[in-house]
N, C-alpha and C positions, 0 to 999 in steps of 0.2 A: 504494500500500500504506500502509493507515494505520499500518501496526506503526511500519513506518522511517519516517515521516515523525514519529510521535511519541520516537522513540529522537532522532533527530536533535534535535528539539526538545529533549529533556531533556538532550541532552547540549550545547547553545547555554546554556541554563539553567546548568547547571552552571557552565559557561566563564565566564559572565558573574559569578556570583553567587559564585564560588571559583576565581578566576585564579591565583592563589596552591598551590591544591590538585591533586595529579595527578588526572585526571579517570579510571575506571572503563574498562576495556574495556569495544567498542558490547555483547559479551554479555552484559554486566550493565545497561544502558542497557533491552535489549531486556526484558530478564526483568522489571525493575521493571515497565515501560510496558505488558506484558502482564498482571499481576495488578492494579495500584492507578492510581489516577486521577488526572488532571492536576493537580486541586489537592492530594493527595496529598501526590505527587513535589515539587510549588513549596514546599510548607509544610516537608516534611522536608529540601528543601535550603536554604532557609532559613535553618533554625534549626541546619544545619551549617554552613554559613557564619558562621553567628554564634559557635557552639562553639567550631573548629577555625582561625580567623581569623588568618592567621601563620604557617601552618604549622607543622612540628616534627613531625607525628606521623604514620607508619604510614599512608602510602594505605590498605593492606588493614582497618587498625580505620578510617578512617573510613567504608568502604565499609560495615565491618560495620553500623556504627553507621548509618549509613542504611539501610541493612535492618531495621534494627530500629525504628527511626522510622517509617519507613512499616507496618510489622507493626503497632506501638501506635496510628498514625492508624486503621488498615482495622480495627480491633477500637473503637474509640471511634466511627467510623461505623457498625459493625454494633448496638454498644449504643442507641444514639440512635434507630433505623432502629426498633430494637421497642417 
């Protein structure tokens, strides 16, 4: 099944790139990995990991905040695409 082998993926990503950071239940794992794309998810965790660096804040705002990272990548792919 590619779903879970890329939920797993992302969330090895995660682990590695924000050890620091409580990592998402896999149903949020799952749900990114189904609507956005690999580089996507790499870029938006990223540039969370860079953000959030240390800790202190709110799993659920960072979570958010990655939702919303990825929502503004999938709209800057869709703009370039036309």
């Amino acid at each position: 099944m590619q779903l879970i082998e890329r939920s797993r993926e992302a969330s090895a990503l995660w682990k590695a790139l924000m050890p620091d950071l409580k990592e998402p239940e896999e149903r949020q794992f799952v749900l990114w990995v189904r609507r956005f794309s690999d580089a996507q998810i790499e870029r938006a965790f990223w540039r969370t990991g860079n953000k959030f660096r240390g800790g202190g804040t709110e799993p659920q705002t960072i979570h958010k905040y990655v939702t919303g990272l990825l929502l503004n990548l999938e709209r800057e792919t869709a703009a370039t695409a036309q």
